[in-house]
C-alpha positions as CSV (number, residue, x, y, z in Angstrom):
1,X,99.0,119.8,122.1
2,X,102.0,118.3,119.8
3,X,101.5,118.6,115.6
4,X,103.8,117.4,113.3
5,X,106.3,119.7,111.3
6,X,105.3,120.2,107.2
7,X,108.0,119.9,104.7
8,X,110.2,118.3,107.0
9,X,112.0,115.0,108.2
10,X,109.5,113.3,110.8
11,X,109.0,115.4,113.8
12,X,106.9,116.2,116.8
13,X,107.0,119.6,119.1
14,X,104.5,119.8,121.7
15,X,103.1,123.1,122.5
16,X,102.3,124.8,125.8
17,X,100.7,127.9,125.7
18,X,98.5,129.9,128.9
19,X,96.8,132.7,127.9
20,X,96.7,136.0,129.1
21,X,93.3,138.4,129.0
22,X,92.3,141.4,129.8
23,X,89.0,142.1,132.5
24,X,87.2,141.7,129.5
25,X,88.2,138.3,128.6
26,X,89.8,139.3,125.8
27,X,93.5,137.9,124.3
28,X,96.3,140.2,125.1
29,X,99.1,137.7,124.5
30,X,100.1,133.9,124.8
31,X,103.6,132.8,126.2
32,X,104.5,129.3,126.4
33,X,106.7,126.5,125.8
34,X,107.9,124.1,122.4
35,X,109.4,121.1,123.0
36,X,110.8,118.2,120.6
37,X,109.1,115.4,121.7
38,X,109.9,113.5,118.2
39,X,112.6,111.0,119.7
40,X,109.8,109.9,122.8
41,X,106.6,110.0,119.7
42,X,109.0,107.7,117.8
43,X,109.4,104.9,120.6
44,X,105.9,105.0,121.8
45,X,104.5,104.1,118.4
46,X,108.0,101.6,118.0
47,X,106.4,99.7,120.9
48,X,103.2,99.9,120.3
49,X,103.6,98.3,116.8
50,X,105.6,95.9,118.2
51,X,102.9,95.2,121.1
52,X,100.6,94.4,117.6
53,X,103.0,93.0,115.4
54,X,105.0,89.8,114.7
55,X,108.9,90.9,115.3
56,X,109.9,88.1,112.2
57,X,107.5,88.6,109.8
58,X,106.1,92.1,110.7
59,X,102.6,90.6,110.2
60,X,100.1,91.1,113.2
61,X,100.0,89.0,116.0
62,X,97.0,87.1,118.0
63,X,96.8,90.4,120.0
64,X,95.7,92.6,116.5
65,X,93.8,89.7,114.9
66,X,91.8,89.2,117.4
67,X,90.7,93.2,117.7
68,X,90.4,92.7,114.1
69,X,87.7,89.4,114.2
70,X,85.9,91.1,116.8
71,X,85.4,94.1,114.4
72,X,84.8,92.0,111.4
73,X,82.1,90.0,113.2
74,X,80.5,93.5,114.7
75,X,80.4,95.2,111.3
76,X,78.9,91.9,109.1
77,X,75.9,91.2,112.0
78,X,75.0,95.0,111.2
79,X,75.4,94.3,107.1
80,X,74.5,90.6,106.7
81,X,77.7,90.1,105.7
82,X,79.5,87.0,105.8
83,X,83.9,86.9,107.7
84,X,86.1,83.9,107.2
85,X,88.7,83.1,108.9
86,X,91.6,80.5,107.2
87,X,93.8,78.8,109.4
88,X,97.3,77.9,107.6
89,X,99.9,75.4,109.6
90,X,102.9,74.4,107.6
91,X,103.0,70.4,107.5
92,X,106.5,69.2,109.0
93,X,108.0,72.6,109.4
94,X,110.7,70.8,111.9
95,X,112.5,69.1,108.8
96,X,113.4,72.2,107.1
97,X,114.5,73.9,110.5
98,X,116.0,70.7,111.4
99,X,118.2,70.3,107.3
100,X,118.7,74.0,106.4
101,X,118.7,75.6,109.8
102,X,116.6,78.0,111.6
103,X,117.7,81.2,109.5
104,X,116.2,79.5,106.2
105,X,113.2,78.2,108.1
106,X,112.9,82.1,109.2
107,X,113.5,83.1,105.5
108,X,111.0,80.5,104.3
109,X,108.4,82.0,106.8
110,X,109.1,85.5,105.9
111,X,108.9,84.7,101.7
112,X,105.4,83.0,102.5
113,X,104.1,85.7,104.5
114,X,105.0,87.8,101.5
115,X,103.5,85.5,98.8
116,X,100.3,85.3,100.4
117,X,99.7,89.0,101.2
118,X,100.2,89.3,97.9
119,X,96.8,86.7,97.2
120,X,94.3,88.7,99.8
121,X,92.3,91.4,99.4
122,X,92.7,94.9,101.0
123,X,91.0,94.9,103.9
124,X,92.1,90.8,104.2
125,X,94.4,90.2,107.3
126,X,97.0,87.9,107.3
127,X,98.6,87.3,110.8
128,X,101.1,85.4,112.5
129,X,99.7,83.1,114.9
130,X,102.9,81.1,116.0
131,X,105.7,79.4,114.4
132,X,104.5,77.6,111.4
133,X,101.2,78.7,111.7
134,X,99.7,81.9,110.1
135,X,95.4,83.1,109.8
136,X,94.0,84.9,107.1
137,X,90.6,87.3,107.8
138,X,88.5,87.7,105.1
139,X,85.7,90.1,106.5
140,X,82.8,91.4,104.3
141,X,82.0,88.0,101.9
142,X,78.5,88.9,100.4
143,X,78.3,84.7,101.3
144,X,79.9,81.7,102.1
145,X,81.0,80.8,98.4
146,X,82.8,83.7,98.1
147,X,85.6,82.6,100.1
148,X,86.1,79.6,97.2
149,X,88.4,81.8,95.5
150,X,90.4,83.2,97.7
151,X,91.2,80.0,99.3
152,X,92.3,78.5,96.2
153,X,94.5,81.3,95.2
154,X,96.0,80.8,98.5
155,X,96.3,77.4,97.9
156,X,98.0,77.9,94.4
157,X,99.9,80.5,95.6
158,X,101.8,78.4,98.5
159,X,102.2,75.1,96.3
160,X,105.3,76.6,94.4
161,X,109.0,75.9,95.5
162,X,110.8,78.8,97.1
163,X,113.8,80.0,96.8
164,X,115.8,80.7,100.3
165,X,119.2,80.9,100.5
166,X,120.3,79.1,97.6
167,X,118.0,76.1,97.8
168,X,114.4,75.6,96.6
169,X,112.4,75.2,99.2
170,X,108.8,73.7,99.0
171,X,106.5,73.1,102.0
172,X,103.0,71.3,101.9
173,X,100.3,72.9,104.1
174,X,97.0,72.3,106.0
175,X,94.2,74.6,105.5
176,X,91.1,75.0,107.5
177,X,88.4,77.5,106.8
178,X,85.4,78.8,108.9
């Protein structure tokens, strides 16, 4: 079995223990084996969050929101509740990579992702689905309306200019909702 250390930096022993017992069955005395596994716990969750995760914007990727629909849709047909799902695409994205480079388009992907987090919900996901283009889960609506307000604080949130490196950047948007 492995536990975690208490009080401590991050760490991870795994324990092996066999048993010995008396004709009765009872415990006379353990003997066994700790190991450090922290280095080898580290990089299994490393790459399994990045298996999940968007490497630019550390936002999920298709793989997560996907697991993540599939629950939402499970849990409202057993509550009658209502998921939307918003799908963002950044209009002309190509201009700003193409006059400011690719590091400010990156920086300009990476400040949105952060503005709209900031809009949703807990429980609301926000994921990366490629390039310019990011989804927004919004599981357990009591009904259709209540996605109304959301969207438009989305939608107010992303019409501001940003700034990225020096310059103000503003990008217009599509935004389709289901």
């Amino acid at each position: 079995f492995r536990f975690r250390s208490a009080g401590r930096p991050e760490g991870w022993i795994e324990c092996r223990l066999v048993a010995e017992r008396d004709g009765d069955g009872r415990l006379l005395n353990a003997r066994g084996v700790l190991r450090d596994v922290t280095k080898g716990y580290l990089q299994e969750r490393h790459i399994a969050h990045m298996a999940l995760h968007d490497a630019l914007t550390n936002l999920p990727n298709r793989v997560l929101l996907e697991d993540r629909l599939r629950k939402a849709t499970e849990l409202a047909q057993r509550s009658g509740h209502r998921v939307a799902v918003c799908f963002i695409d950044l209009d002309h994205f190509k201009n700003i990579n193409d006059a400011y480079g690719h590091k400010a388009g990156d920086a300009l992907l990476q400040t949105l992702a952060g503005v709209i987090k900031k809009v949703l919900r807990e429980g609301d996901t926000l994921a990366r689905w490629g390039g310019d283009e990011f989804v927004v889960l919004l599981p357990e609506l009591a009904n259709a309306d209540d996605v109304r307000p959301i969207a438009q604080a989305l939608i107010d949130a992303m019409r501001q200019s940003f700034e990225v490196e020096g310059v103000a950047l503003s990008a217009t948007f599509s935004v389709g909702i289901a």
